[in-house]
C-alpha positions in Angstrom: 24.4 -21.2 16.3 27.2 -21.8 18.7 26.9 -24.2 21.6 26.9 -21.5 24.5 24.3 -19.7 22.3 22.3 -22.8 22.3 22.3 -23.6 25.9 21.2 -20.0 26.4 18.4 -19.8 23.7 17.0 -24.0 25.5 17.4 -22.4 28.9 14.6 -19.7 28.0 12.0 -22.4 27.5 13.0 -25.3 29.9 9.6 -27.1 29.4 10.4 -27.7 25.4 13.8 -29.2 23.2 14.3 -27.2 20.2 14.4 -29.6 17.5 17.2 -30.4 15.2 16.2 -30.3 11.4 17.9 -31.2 8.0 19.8 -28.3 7.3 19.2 -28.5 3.5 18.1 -24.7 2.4 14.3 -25.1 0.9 15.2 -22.0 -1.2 18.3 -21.6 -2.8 17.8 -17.7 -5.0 20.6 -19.3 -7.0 18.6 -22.6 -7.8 15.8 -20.5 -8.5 17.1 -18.2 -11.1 18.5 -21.0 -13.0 15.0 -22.9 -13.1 12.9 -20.8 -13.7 9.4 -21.4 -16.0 9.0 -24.0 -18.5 8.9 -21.0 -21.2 12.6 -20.2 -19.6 11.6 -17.0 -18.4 12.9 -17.2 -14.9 10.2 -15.6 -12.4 12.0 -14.1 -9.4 11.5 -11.1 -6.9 14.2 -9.7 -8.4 13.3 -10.3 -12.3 10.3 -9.6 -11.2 11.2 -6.1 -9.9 12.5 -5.2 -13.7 8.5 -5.0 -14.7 8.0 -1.4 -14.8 4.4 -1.9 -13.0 5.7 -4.5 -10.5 7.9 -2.1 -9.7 5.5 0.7 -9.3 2.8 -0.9 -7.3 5.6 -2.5 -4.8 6.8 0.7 -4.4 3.3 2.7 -3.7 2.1 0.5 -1.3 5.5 0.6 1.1 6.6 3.7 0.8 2.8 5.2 1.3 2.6 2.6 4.4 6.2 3.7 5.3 5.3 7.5 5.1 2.5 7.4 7.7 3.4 8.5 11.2 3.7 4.7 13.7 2.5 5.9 17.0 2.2 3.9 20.6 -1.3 4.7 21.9 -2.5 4.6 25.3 -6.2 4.0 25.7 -8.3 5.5 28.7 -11.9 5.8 29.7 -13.1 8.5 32.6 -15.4 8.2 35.0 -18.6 9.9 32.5 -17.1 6.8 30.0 -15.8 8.8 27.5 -13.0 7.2 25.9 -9.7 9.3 24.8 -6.5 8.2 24.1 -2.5 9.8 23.9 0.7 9.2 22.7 2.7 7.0 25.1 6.4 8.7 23.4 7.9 7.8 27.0 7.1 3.7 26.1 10.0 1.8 25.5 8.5 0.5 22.5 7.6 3.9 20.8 11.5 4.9 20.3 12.0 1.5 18.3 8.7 2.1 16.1 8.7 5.4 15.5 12.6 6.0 15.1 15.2 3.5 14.3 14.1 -0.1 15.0 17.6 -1.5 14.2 20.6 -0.1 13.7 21.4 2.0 10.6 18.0 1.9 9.4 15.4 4.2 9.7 11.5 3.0 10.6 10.5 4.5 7.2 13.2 2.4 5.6 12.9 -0.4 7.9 9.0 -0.7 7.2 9.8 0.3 3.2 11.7 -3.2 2.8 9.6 -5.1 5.2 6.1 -4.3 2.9 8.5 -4.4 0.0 9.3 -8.3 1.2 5.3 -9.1 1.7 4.2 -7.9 -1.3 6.7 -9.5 -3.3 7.8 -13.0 -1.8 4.3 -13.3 0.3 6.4 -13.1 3.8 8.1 -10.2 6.2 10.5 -11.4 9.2 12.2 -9.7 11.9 13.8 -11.2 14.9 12.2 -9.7 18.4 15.2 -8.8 20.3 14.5 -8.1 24.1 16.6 -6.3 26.5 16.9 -6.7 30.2 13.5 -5.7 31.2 11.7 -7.8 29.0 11.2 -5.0 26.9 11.4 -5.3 22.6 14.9 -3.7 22.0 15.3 -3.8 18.2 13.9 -5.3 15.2 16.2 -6.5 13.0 15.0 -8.2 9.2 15.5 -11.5 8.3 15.6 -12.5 4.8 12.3 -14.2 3.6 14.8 -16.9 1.6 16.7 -17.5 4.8 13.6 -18.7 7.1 10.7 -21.2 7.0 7.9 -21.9 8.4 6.5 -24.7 9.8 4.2 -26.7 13.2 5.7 -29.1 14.9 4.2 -32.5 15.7 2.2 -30.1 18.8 0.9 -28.2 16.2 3.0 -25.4 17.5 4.3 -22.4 15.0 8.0 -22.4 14.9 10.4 -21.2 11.9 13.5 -22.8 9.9 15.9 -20.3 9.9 19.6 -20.4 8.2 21.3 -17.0 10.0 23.6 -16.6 7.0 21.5 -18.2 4.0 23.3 -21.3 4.5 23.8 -24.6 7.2 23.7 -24.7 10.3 20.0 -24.5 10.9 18.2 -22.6 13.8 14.9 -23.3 15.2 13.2 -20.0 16.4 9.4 -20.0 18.4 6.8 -18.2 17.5 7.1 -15.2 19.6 10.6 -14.6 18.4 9.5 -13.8 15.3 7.6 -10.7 14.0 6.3 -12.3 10.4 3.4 -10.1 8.4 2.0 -12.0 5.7 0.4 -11.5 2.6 -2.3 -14.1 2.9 -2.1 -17.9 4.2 -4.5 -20.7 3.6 -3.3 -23.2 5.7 -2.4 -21.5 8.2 1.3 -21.8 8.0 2.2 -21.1 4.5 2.0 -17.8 2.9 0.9 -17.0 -1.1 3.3 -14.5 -2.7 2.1 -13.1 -5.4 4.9 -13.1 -7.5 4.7 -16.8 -7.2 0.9 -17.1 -7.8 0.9 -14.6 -10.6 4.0 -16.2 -12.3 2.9 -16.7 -15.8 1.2 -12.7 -15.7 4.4 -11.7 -14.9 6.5 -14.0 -17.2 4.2 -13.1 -20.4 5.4 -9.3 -19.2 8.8 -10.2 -19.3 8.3 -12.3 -22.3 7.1 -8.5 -23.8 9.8 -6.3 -23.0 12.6 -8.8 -24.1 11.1 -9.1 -27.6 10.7 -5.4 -27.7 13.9 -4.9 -26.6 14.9 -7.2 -29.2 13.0 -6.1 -31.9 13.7 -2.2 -31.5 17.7 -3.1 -31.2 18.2 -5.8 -33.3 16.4 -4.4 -36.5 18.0 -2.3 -39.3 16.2 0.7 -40.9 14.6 0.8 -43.5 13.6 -2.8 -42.0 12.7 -4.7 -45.1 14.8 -7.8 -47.1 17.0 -8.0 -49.8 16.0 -9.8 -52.7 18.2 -11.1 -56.0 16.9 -12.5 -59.7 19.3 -15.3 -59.1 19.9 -17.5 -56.0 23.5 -17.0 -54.2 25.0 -19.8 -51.7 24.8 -19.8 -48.2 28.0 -18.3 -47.7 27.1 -14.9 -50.0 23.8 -14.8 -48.6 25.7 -14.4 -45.3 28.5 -11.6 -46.2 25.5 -9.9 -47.6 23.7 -9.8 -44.0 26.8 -9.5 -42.2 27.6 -6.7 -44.4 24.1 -5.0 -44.4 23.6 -5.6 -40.1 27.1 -4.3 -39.8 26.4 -0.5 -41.9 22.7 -0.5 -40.8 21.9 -2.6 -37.6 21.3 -0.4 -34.5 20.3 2.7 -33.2 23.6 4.6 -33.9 23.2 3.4 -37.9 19.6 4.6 -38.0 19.0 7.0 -41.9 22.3 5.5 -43.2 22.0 5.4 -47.0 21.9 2.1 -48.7 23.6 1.3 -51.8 22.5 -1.8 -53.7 24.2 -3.3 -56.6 24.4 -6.8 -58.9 20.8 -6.5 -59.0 19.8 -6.7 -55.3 16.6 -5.2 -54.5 15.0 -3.9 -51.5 11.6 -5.1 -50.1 9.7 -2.6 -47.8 8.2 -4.9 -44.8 6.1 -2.8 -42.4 5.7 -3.9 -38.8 3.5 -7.1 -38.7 0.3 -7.4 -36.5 2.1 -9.3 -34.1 4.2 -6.9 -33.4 1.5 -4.1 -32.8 -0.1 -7.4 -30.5 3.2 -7.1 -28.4 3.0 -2.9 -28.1 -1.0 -3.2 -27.2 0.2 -6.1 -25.2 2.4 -4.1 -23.0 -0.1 -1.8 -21.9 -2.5 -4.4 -21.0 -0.3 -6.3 -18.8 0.6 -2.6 -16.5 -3.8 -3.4 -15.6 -3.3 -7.1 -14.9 -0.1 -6.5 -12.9 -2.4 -3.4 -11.3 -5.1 -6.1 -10.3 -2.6 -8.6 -8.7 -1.7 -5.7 -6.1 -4.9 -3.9 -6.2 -3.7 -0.8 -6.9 -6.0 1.6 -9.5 -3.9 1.1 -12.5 -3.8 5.5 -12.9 -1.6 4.8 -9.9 0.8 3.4 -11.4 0.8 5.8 -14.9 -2.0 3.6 -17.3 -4.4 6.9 -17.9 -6.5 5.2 -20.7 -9.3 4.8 -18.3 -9.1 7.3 -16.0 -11.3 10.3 -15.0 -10.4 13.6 -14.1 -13.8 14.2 -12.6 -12.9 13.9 -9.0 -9.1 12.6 -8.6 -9.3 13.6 -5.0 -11.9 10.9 -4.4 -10.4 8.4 -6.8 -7.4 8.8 -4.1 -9.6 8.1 -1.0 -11.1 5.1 -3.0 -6.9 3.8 -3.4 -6.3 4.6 0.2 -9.9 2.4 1.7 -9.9 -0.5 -1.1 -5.8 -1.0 -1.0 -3.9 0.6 2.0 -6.6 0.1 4.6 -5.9 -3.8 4.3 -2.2 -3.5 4.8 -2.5 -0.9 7.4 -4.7 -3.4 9.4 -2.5 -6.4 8.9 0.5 -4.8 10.0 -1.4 -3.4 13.0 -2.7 -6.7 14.5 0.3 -8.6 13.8 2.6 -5.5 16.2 0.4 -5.6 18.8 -0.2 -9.3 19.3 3.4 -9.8 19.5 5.1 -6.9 20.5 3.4 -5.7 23.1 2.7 -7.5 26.3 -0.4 -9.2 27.9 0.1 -6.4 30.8 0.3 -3.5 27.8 -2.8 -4.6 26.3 -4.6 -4.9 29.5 -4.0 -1.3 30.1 -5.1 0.0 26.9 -1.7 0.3 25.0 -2.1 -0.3 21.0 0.3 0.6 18.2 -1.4 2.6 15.3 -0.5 3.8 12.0 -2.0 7.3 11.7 -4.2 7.6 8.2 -6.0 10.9 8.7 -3.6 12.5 6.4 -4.8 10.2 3.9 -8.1 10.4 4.7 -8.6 14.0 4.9 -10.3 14.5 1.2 -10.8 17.6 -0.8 -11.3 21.2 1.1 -15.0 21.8 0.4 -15.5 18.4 2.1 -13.6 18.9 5.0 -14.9 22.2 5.8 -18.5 20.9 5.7 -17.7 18.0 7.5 -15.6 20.6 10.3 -18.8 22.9 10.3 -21.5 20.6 10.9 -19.2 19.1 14.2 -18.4 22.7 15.8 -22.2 23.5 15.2 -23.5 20.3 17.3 -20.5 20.3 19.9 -18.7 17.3 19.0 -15.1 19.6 18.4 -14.2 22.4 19.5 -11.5 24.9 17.7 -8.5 23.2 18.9 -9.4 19.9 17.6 -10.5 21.1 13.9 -6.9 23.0 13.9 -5.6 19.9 15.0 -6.4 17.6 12.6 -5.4 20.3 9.8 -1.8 20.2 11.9 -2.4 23.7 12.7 -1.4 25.1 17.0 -4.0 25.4 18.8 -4.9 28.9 20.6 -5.4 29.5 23.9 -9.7 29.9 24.3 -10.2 27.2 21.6 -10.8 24.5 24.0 -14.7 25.3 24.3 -17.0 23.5 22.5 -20.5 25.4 21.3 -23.4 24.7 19.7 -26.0 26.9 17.2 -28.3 29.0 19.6 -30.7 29.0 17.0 -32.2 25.5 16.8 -33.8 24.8 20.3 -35.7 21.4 21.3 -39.5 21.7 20.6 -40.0 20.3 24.1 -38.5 23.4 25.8 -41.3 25.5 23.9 -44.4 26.5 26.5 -47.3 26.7 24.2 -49.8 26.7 26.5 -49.5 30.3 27.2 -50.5 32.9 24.7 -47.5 34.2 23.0 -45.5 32.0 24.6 -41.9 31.6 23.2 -42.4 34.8 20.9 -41.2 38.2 21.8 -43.8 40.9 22.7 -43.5 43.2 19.7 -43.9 40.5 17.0 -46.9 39.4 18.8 -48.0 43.0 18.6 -47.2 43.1 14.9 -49.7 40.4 14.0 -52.7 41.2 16.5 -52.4 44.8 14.2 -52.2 43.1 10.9 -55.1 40.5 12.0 -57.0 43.6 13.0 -56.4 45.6 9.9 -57.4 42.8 7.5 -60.6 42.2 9.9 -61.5 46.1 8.9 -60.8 45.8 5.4 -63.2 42.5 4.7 -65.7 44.8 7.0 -65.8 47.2 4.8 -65.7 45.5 1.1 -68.6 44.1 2.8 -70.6 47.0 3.4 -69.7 48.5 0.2 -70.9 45.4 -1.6 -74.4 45.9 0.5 
């Protein structure tokens, strides 16, 4: 940070001294590739990312949290206190949200890589840039590598930050930073799963490299050559070299062998450790599935799914796994980037999840039916939330004529609440059948 940047950055908060701090990096991604786990399988976000169902469930959750629609809310109540609430598109704040919060990139993008950073290193930055009226201007990312953490000795949150990966240091405060975490227990420090759930993902990594090795590196028919007599070490290698040279490899697959000198060829099948590694590869997709918690028929395992109801198995992913990351993000925008004097008037940021949330069509139309009957919405709200226009007339709300309140009912008066003919009706039949047990009477006499 350069010294006219400093004095400006200490002369927004004259009542505390930014403090200076060893400008050693905590996290060099260089150091960390080269240490990685004792079994030296190096554990990274990025190695990490080369798991097929790392990949996957990174990718479902942010681009599913990226697709919904970001909205600036306005809350109000009226005078009868019923509470409604609008779309504030004229807000400062709603262009940056809902369009483009930094420069070249896109809020789907923008919010893609920011969930993408959470779920893999346990931390999302971006710098709160204001403009002129006090107002948040962009967002752009910082690199979770390139910023730390820490309280001061006031117990006050404040962050480590290297602008380019590298010295010099910069200290920024708390509301400076917009940081969504994945989950802290200390309060300061964040868990990323990658690094919690490093030995899962290592055994996974383990897996494909000695399936990768074992489907490349073996020659077909895979067996060994076997001799009456013993041959040195130098014969026994020109005879491998030889044989890997005509037979190793995909592109030498069904070439014919020739043996000679009384060589011999020994049929080995595949061993039961190497059917342990193929079985192994479909348990880990489940265990990486429950790290995220993402249904593993998310993600393509399909040996214990159910085709019974999909439609609720997708409700069940969008409650038990989105819901949680919808809410986090949600809290952490509006503590810190709207204002005390937003709040106060009702203004809250919202992901919208009714497109989610909608279920299957027989539900929906029940659930739109039994509303409209009892008043709660009227035409133009049912169209609504099915992204349909509205009409003009579909703003009155009715209810079923039908049903009536037991109360309303006068039963004191004869016939009371029954029309004139039925009434008329039953006096006959009452008569009739008084007539008829007259006469089996007489009859019986």
């Amino acid at each position: 940070m350069g010294f006219l940047s400093s004095l400006s950055s200490a002369a927004s908060v004259p009542d505390e001294v930014r403090e200076t701090v060893d400008p050693k990096h905590p996290r060099d991604p260089v150091l960390a590739q080269m240490f990685g786990d004792p079994d030296s399988v190096s554990v990274t976000p990025q190695s990490a990312m080369r798991v097929t169902a790392v990949y996957a469930c990174v990718s479902l959750i942010s681009e599913t949290i990226a697709a919904l629609p970001l909205h600036v809310y306005k809350r109000t109540v009226s005078e009868k206190g019923v509470t409604t609430q609008a779309k504030m598109t004229e807000h400062p704040l709603y262009g940056v949200l809902h369009d483009m919060p930094v420069a070249g990139m896109t809020s789907f993008e923008w919010r893609e890589m920011q969930i993408s950073h959470t779920a893999l290193r346990g931390d999302s930055y971006a710098r709160i840039i204001l403009g002129r009226d006090g107002r948040v201007r962009e967002l752009p990312p910082i690199l979770p590598d390139h910023i730390q953490p820490f309280r001061n000795a006031a117990g006050q949150l404040r962050y480590r930050w290297w602008p380019d990966g590298m010295a010099p240091v910069r200290i920024l405060f708390d509301d400076e930073v917009l940081r969504i975490p994945h989950k802290m227990l200390d309060g300061v420090n964040s868990l990323s799963p990658i690094s919690t759930h490093r030995q899962t993902i290592g055994t996974s990594l383990s897996a494909a490299r000695y399936l990768r090795a074992f489907y490349q590196n073996s020659a077909q028919p895979k067996g060994g050559i076997s001799l009456p007599e013993s041959i040195s070490d130098d014969a026994s290698t020109a005879i491998r070299e030889s044989w890997e040279r005509r037979h190793q490899g995909p592109e030498n697959a069904g070439r014919i062998a020739i043996f000679d000198g009384g060589m011999k060829w020994e049929q080995i099948g595949m061993t039961m450790d190497d059917a342990q590694y193929l079985e192994l590869q479909k348990f880990s997709v489940g265990d990486i599935a429950r790290i995220f918690l993402v249904p593993p028929h998310k993600v393509g395992e399909m040996g214990a799914a159910t085709f019974s109801n999909i439609e609720h198995q997708a409700i069940e992913f969008v409650v038990d796994t989105i819901l949680r990351w919808v809410r986090r993000i949600e809290m952490r925008m509006n503590s810190y980037l709207l204002s005390a004097a937003d709040r106060a008037a009702g203004v809250f940021i919202a992901l919208d999840m009714k497109g989610l949330l909608r279920g299957d069509a027989a539900a929906r139309s029940a659930f739109y039916r039994a509303m409209f009957y009892i008043g709660a919405m009227n035409p133009n709200e049912i169209r609504k939330a099915e992204d349909m226009n509205p009409y003009e007339g579909g703003e009155e709300f009715y209810v079923q004529g039908a049903t009536v309140p037991i109360d309303s009912l006068d039963m004191g008066a004869p016939g009371a609440g029954i029309d004139g003919s039925v009434e008329e009706m039953i006096a006959q039949a009452v008569q009739k059948a008084l007539e008829a047990e007259q006469t089996r009477k007489i009859r019986n006499e």
